[in-house]
DSSP file (Angstrom, degrees, kcal/mol; ACC not computed):
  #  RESIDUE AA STRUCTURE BP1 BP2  ACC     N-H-->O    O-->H-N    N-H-->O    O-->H-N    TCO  KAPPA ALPHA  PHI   PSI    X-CA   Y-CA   Z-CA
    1    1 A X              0   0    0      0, 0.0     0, 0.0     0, 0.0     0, 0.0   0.000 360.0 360.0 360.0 -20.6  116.8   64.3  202.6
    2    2 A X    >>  +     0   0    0      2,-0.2     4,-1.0     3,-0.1     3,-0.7   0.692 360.0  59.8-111.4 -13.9  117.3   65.6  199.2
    3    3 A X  H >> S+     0   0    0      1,-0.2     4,-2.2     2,-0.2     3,-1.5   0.970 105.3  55.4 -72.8 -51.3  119.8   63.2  198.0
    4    4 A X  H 34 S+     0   0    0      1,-0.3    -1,-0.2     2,-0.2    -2,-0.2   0.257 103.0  53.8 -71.3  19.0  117.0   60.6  198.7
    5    5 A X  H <> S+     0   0    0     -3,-0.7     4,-3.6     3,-0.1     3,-0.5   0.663 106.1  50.0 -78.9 -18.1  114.8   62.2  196.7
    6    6 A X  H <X S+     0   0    0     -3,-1.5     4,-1.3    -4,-1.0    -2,-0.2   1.000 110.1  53.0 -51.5 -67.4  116.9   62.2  193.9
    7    7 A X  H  X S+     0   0    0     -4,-2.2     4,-0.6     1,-0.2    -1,-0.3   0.450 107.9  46.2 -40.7 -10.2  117.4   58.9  194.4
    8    8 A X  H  > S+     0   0    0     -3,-0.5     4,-3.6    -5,-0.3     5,-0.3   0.703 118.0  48.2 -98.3 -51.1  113.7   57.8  194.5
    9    9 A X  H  < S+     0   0    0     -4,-3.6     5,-0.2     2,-0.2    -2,-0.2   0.924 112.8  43.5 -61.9 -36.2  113.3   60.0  191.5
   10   10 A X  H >X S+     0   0    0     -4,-1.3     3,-5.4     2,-0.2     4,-2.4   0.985 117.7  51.4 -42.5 -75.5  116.3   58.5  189.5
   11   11 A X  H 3X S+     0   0    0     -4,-0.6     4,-1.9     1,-0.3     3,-0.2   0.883 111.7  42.2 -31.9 -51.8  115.1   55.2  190.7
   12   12 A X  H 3X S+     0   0    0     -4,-3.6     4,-0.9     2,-0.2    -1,-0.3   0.593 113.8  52.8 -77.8  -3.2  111.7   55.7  189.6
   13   13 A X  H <> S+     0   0    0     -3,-5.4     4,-2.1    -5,-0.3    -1,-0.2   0.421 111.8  51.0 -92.3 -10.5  113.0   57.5  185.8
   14   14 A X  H  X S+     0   0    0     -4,-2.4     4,-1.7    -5,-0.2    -2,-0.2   0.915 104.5  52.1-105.0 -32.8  115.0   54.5  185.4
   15   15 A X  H >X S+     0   0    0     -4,-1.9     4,-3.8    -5,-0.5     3,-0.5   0.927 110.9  52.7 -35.0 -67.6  111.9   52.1  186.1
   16   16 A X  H 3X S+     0   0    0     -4,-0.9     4,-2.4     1,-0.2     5,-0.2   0.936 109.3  49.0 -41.9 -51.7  109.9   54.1  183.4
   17   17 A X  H 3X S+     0   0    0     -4,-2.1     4,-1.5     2,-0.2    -2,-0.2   0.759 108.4  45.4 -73.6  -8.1  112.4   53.6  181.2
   18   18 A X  H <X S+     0   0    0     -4,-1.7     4,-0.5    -3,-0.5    -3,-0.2   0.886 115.9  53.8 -87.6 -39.8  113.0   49.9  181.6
   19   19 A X  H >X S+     0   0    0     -4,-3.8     4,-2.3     2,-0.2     3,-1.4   0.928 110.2  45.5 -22.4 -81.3  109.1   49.8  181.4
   20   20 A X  H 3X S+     0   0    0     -4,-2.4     4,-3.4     1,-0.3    -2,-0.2   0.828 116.5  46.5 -18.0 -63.3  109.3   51.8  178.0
   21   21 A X  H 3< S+     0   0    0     -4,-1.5     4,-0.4     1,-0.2    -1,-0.3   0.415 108.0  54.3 -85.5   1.7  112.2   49.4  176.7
   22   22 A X  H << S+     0   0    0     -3,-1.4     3,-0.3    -4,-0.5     5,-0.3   0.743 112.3  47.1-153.6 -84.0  110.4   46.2  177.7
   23   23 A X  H  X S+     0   0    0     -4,-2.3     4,-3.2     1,-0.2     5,-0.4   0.987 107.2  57.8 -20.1 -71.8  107.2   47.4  175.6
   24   24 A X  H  X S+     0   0    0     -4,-3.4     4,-2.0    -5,-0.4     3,-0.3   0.953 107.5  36.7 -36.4 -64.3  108.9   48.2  173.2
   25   25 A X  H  4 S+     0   0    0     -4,-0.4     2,-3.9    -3,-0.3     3,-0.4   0.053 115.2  61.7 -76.1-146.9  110.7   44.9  172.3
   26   26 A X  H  > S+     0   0    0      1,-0.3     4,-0.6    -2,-0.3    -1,-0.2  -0.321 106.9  43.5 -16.9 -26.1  107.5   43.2  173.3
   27   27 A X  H  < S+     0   0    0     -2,-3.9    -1,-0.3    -4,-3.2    -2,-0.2   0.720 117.0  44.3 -98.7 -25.3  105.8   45.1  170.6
   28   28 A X  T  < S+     0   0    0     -4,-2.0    -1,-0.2    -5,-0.4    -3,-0.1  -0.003 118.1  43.3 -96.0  29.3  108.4   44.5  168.1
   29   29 A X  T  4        0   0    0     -3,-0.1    -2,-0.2    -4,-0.1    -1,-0.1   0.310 360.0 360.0-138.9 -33.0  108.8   40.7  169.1
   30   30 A X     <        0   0    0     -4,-0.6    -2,-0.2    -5,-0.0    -3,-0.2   0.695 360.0 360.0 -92.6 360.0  104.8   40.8  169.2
């Protein structure tokens, strides 16, 4: 049970950050 929370939480820090990096260049491309 607690490894699958990690895992939801990794999954979901790593989501923010490809969000984040995706802005990012979007804003330096816009």
């Amino acid at each position: 049970m607690k490894m699958q929370l990690l895992h939801l939480y990794k999954a979901n820090e790593f989501l923010k950050f490809k969000e984040i990096e995706i802005n990012g260049t979007s804003v330096t491309n816009g």
